[in-house]
C-alpha positions in Angstrom: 23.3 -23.2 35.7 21.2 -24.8 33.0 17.4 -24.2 33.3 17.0 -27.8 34.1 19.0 -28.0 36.4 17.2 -24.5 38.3 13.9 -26.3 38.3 15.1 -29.9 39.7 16.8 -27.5 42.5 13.2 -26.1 43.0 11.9 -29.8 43.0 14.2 -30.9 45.4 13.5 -27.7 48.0 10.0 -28.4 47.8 10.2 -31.8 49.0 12.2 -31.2 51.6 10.4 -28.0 52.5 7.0 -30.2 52.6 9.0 -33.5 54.5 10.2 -31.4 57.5 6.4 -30.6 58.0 5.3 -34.4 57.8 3.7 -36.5 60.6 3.2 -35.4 64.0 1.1 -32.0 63.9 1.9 -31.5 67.3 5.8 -31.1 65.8 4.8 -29.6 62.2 2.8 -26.6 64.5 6.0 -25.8 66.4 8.2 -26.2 63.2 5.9 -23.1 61.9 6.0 -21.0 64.1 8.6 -18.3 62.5 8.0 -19.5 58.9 7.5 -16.8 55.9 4.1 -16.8 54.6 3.9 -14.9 51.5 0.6 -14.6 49.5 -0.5 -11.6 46.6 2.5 -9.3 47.2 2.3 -9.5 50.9 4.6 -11.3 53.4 4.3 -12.2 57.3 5.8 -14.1 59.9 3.8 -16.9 61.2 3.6 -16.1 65.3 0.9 -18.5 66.1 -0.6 -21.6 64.8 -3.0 -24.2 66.0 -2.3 -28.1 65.5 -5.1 -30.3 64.5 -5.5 -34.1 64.1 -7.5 -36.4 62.3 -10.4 -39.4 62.2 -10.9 -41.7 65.4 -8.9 -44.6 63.8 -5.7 -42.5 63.1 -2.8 -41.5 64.5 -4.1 -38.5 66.2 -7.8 -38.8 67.3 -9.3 -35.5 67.1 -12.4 -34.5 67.3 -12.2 -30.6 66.8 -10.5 -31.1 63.2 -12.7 -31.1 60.0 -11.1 -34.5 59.2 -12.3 -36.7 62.1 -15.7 -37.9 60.5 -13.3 -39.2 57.2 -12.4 -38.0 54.3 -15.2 -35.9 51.8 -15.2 -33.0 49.5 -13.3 -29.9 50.7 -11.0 -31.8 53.2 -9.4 -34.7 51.2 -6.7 -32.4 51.1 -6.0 -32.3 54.5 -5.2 -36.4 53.9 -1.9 -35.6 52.5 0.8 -35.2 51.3 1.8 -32.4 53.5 3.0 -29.2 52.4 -0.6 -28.3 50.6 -3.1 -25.3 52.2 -6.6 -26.6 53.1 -9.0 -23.5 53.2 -12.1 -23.3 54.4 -15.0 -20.6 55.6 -15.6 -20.0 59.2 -18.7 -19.5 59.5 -19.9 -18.9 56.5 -17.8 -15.4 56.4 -14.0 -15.6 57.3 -11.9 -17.8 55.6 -8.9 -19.9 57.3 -5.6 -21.7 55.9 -4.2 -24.4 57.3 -0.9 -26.4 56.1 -1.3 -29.9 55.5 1.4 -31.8 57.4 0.0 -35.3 57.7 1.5 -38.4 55.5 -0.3 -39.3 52.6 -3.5 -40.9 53.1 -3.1 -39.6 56.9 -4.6 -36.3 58.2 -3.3 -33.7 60.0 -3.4 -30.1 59.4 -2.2 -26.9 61.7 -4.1 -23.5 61.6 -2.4 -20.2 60.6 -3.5 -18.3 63.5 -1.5 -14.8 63.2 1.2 -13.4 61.6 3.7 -10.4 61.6 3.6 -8.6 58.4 6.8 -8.1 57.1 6.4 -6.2 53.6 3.7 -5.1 51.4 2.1 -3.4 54.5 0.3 -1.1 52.7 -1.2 -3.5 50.2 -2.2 -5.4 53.3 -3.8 -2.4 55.1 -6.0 -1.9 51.9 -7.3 -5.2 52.2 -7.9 -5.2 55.7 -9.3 -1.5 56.1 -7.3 1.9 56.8 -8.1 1.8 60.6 -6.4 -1.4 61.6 -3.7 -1.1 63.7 -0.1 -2.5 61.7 0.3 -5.2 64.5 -3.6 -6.3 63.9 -3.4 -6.7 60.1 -2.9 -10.6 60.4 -4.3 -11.2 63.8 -6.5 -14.0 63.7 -6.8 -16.5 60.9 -10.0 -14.6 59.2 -7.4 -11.6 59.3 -4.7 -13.2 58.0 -6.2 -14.6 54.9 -7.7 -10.9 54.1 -4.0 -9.7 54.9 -2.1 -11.7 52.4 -4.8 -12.0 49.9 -5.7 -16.0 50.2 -9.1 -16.8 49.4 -11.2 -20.2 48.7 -9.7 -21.0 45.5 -6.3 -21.4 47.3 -7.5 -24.5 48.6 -4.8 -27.3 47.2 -2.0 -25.0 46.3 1.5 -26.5 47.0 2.8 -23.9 49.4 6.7 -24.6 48.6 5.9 -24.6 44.7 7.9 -21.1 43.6 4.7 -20.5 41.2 2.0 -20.9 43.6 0.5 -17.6 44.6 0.7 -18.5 48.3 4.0 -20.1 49.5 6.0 -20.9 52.5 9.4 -21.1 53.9 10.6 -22.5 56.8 12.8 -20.6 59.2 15.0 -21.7 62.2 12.6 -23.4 64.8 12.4 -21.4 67.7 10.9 -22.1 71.6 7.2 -21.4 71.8 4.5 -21.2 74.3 2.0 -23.2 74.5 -1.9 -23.2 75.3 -5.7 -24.5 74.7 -6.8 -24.2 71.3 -9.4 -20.7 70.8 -12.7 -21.5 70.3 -13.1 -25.2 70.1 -16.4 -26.8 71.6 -14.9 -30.8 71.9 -11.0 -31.7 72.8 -10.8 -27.8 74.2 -8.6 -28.7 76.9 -5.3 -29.9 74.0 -2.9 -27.4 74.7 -2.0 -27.7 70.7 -1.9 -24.1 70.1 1.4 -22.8 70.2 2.8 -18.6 69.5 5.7 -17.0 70.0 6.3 -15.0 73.1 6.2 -11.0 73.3 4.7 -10.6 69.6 1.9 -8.1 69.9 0.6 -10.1 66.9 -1.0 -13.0 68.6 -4.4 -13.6 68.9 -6.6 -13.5 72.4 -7.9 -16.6 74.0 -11.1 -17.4 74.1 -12.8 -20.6 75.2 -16.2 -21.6 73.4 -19.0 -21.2 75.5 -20.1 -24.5 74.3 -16.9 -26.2 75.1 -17.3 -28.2 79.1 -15.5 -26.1 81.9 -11.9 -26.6 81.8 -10.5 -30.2 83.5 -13.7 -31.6 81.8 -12.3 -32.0 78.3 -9.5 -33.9 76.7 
């Protein structure tokens, strides 16, 4: 196989890698759950993700994600095309991934919420800290960036582009569970987080205590 012919292969994976995550984040979250995560000589299982919509006049009003006041700075990523990380600080200290999965021009995003380190363990453990427990490496999305090694300047990478330094690839979908989204203050009653039963991996809920009681949001 010619060398041009290896890298319109890798072209060709790439978009259909990124396509399978386009449109509905609702879908794209479920269609991530059991994906490989790899990032800085560490790779997980994603076991629980978050979905997350856009501006009022989209397809999916919502006013928890970073993109429902428009498009500006940091977040124009998250307006497409899907299959690109959108990183940001929680705040101010942890720093979160998301992967982009609205159409171009169109936002929609869906948090990496925990993961199930597969190799590079001990690389992993060194980043996190020599007393965290093997299932809590990538628990939580703060975690889970320290894990694999993704930081701010990540932000825009194409995750299915074999020479990014974080990438992804799809697995088989699998049946998830599904819940309200941790620590939102508005739409915290969405059940748009979704995990994957009996992984020790995934993250505790916990509602906002400025979010209304439950019933009372949307």
């Amino acid at each position: 196989m010619s060398v041009s012919t290896v890298v319109v292969a890798e072209c060709r994976i790439a978009r259909v890698g990124a396509e399978l995550l386009a449109g509905d984040p609702l879908a794209a979250a479920r269609r991530l759950l059991g994906a490989e995560l790899t990032g800085r000589g560490v790779s997980a299982v994603v076991v629980e993700v978050e979905a997350y919509g856009g501006p009022p006049d989209g397809p999916w009003p919502d006013a928890a994600s970073h993109s429902f006041r428009g498009a500006s700075g940091r977040n124009l990523v998250m307006f497409g095309p899907p299959g690109y990380l959108y990183t940001y600080r929680s705040h101010g200290i942890h720093i979160c991934a998301n992967v982009v999965c609205g159409y171009d021009g169109v936002a929609g995003a869906v948090l990496l919420r925990a993961a199930a380190v597969r190799t590079g363990t001990e690389l992993a453990r060194r980043r996190r800290g020599p007393t965290v427990r093997p299932v809590a490496l990538a628990r939580g999305p703060g975690n889970l960036c320290s894990a694999l090694g993704i930081t701010m300047d990540d932000n825009g990478v194409n995750l299915f582009d074999p020479d990014s330094p974080v990438r992804l690839t799809l697995g088989v979908p699998d049946s998830a569970v599904d819940g309200p989204r941790v620590g939102v203050s508005t739409a915290a009653d969405r059940r748009w987080r979704f995990w994957l039963a009996d992984h020790g991996e995934v993250s505790a809920y916990r509602r906002s205590p400025r979010a209304p009681a439950p019933g009372a949001s949307d």
